[in-house]
Every structure is written in C-alpha cells, then in structure tokens.
C-alpha positions in Angstrom: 69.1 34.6 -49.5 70.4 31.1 -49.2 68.4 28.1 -48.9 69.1 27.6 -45.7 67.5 31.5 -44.7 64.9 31.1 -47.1 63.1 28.0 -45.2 63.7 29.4 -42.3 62.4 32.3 -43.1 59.3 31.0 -44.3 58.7 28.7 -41.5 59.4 31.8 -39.3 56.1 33.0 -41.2 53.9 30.0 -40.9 54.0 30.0 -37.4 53.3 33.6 -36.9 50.4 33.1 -38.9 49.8 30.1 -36.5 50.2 32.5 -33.4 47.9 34.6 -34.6 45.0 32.9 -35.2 45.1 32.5 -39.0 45.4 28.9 -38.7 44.1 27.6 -35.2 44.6 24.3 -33.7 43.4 21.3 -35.5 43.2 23.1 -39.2 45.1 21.7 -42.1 47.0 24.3 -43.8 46.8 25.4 -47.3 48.2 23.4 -50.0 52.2 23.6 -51.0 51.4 25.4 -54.2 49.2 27.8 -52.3 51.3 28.3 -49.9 54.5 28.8 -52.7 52.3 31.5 -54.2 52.1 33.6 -51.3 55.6 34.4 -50.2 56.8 33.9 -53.7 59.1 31.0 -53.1 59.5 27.5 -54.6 57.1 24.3 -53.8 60.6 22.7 -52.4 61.3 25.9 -49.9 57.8 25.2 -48.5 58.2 21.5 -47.9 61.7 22.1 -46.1 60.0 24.8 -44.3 57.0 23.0 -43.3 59.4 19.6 -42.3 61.3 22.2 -40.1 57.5 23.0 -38.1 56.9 19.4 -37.7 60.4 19.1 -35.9 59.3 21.3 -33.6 55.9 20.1 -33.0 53.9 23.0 -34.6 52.4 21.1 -37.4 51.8 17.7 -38.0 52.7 16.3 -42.1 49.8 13.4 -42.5 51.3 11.5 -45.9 48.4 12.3 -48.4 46.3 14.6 -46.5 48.2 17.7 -46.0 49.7 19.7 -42.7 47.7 20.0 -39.5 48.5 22.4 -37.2 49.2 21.4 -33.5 49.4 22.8 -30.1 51.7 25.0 -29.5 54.3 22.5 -27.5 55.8 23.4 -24.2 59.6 25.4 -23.2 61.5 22.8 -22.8 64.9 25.6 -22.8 66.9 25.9 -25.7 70.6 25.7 -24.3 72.2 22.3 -25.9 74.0 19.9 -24.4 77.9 19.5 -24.3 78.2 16.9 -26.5 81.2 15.1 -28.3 80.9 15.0 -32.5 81.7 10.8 -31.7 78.8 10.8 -29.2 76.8 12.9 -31.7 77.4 10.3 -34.5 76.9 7.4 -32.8 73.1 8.8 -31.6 72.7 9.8 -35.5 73.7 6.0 -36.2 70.9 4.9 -34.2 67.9 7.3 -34.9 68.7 7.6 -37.9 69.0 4.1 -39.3 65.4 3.5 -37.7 64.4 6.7 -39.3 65.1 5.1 -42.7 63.8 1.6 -42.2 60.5 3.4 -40.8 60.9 5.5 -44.1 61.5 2.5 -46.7 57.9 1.2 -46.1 56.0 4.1 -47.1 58.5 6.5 -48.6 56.5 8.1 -52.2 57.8 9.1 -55.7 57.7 12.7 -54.8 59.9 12.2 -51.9 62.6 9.4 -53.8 62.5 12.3 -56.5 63.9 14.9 -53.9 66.4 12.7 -52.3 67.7 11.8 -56.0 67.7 15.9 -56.6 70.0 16.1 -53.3 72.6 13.3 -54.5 73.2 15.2 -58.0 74.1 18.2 -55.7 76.4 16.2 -53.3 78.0 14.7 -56.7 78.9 17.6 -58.3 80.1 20.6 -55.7 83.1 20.9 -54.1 83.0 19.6 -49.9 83.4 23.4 -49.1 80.2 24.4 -51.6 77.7 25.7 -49.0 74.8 23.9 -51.5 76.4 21.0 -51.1 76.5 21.0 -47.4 72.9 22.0 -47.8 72.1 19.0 -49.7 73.4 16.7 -47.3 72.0 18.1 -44.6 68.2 18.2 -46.7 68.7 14.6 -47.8 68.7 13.4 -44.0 66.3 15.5 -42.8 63.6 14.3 -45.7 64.4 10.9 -44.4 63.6 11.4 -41.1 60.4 13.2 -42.2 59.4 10.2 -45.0 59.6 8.0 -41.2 56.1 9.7 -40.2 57.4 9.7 -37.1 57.3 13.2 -35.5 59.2 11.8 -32.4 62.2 10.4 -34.1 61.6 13.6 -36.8 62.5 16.1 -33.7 65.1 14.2 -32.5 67.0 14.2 -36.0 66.3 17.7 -36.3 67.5 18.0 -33.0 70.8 16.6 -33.4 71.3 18.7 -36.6 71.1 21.6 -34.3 73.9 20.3 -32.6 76.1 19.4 -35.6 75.5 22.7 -37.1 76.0 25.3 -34.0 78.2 23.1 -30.9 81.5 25.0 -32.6 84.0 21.3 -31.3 81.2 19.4 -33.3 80.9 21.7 -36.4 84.9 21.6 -36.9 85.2 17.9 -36.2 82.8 17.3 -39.5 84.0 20.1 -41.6 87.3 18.3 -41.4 86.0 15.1 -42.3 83.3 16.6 -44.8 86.6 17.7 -46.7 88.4 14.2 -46.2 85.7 12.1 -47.1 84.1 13.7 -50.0 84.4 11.4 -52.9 82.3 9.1 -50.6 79.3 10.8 -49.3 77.3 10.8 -52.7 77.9 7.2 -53.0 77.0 6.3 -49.5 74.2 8.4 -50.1 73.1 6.4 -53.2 73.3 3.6 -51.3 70.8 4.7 -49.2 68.5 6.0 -51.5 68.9 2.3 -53.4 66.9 0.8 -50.1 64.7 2.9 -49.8 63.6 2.7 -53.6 63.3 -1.0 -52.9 61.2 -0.3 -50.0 63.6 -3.2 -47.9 63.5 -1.7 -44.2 66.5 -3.5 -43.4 68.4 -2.8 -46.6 67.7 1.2 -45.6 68.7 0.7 -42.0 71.8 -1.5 -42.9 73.2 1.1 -45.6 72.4 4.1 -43.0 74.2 2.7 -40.5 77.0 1.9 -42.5 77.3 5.4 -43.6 77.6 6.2 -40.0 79.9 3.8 -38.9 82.5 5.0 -41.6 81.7 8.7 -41.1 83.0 7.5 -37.4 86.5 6.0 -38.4 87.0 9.1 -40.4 86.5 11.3 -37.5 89.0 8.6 -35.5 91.2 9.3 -38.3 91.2 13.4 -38.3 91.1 13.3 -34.6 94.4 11.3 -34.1 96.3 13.3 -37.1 95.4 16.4 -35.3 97.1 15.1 -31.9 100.0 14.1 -33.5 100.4 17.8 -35.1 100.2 18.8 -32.2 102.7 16.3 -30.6 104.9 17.3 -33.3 104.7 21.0 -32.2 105.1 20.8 -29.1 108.3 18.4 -29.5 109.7 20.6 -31.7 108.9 23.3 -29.3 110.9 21.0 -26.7 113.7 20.4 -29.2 114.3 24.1 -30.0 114.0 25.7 -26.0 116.2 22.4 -24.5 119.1 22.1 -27.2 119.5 25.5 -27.5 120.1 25.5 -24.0 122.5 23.4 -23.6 124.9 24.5 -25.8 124.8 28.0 -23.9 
C-alpha cells in the first residue's frame, strides 16, 4: 500500500471508530504510539492520518495535549469548483504563506524534524518518483497543520484536493513538477530555514516566493504548449493548402 492509501486508510478508521461511539464528542484520542500499535502502522502514518481528520473538521490537534474529537461538521457537497491551475496557485500563494508565518512562531523540533525528512526525499528521487511527489505534497500540508489554524488547515487541504483530482490542474503541475525539479528541494529548504528561525516574515516571504516562481513556470509550460500547437496546426495548413495548389 502506498503512503498515500495507508493514511487514508487509517483515517478512514479513526472516524468510524468516531461514528460509532468509541470516541464521542469532546474525548482526546489515544496517544500516536497507541494508536501506531493498533493498526500496525508507523507513528508518521498516524500523524498524516490524524492531520487529514483535522482538515475535515473531525478532530481538533491541540500542540502538546493531544487530538480532540469534534462534531461531526455539516454537508457542505463535495463537487469542486472549476478552477484554473494559475487561479489555484495564486490562492496557495496566499494561504499558504500565512500558513507558514502562523507556523514559524510555534512550529516544534518534532515537526522541523519531519519537514527536514520530506526535503531528503524531494532531493534525491526523480520528479516522476510517486515518494517524491508524496513528500512534497506532506511537507505543505505539515505546515499548514504546525499554523494551529484548523480554518486555514482545511482550506490547504482543500486546495490539495484540487491540485490532485481537477485532471487540467493535475497536468498543468506534473508538467512543471518535471521542468522545475532541481529547484523544489531548495525552495523547500528555504522554507524550512524560516521556519527554524522562527521569523514569521522570513517563512511567509520564502513561501511566497516559492509560489510566485512555481507561477512563471506554469507561464512558461503553458505558452510552449500553444506554440506546439500553433506549430501543428500551421503545418497542418502548410501540407492541406500547398498541396493544393500545385494540383
């Protein structure tokens, strides 16, 4: 199973054990290790699964006390909105960047040590590495969780939904993920250099940034692509109008 389906999968778990009863409304549930120990899985598979309940507003993470279980939120629908990969990336910029800042004044060791273990993945696989992808994807989403805000939290998680299943979205950043490999791990350094510092503005400034150039590489992709496609249908042109007239 990857390690994307095994979070999920043990989120899937915690909140049918919240459905039933197991653990109501207001109760903190049991520790990470405990909790690693039952469905046999890793402390970090946990964490991601418990940061993916606290998107959704089914448990609340309380820095140094442990995960509270909420009420059960309200439908809100689940179709997603037609959205551009630019319009997507320029919301990301925003949230984000506020997510780190937020995140730089209280972030802990535990949490600088996962983001560090998510760079040395980005830095050494391949853009096309699925535990790569999953890296980057992880590092922003513990950010937005080290913000303690479970507003901005959903939100990111949110977007992510879009960036991973809108099919225009996911192609636009596959293509750039390719294009712009060698420098996501150092934009993601940067980052995690702020946030060490605990300088709010340092953490927004260098999210933002990674943004902004994430941006001019989709500008890039996106006008390469239309003038393929130019090209085609000029040579297209070419082949069906001279060939014509020389009949």
């Amino acid at each position: 199973m990857t390690e994307e389906r095994l979070y999920r999968s043990i989120a899937s778990k915690i909140e049918a054990l919240i459905d039933s009863g197991s653990y109501p409304t207001g109760s903190r549930l049991p520790a990470e290790r405990e909790l690693a120990e039952k469905f046999g899985v890793s402390r970090v598979a946990v964490r991601e699964a418990e940061i993916a309940l606290q998107a959704v507003g089914r448990i609340e993470i309380k820095t140094g006390s442990g995960a509270y279980v909420l009420d059960a939120p309200s439908s809100l629908g689940d179709e997603l909105p037609d959205v551009s990969a630019f319009e997507l990336t320029e919301a990301r910029a925003l949230f984000e960047g506020e997510a780190a800042a937020l995140a730089a004044a209280q972030i802990d060791d535990a949490t600088l040590a996962e983001l560090d273990r998510c760079i040395e993945i980005m830095a050494t696989t391949s853009p096309h590495d699925e535990a790569g992808q999953l890296a980057d994807r992880d590092f922003h989403r513990t950010v937005a969780a080290a913000s303690g805000n479970a507003a901005i939290t959903h939100v990111i998680e949110t977007m992510w939904k879009l960036r991973e299943e809108l099919e225009p979205v996911k192609a636009v950043y596959d293509s750039v993920c390719s294009e712009d490999f060698g420098a996501r791990a150092q934009e993601h350094t940067e980052i995690l250099d702020a946030l060490r510092a605990h300088d709010p503005a340092a953490a927004r400034i260098a999210m933002r940034h990674h943004f902004t150039r994430l941006l001019e590489s989709m500008l890039d992709v996106t006008e390469e692509r239309a003038l393929e496609e130019l090209r085609k249908q000029t040579s297209k042109s070419r082949q069906r109008y001279l060939k014509s007239a020389t009949l």
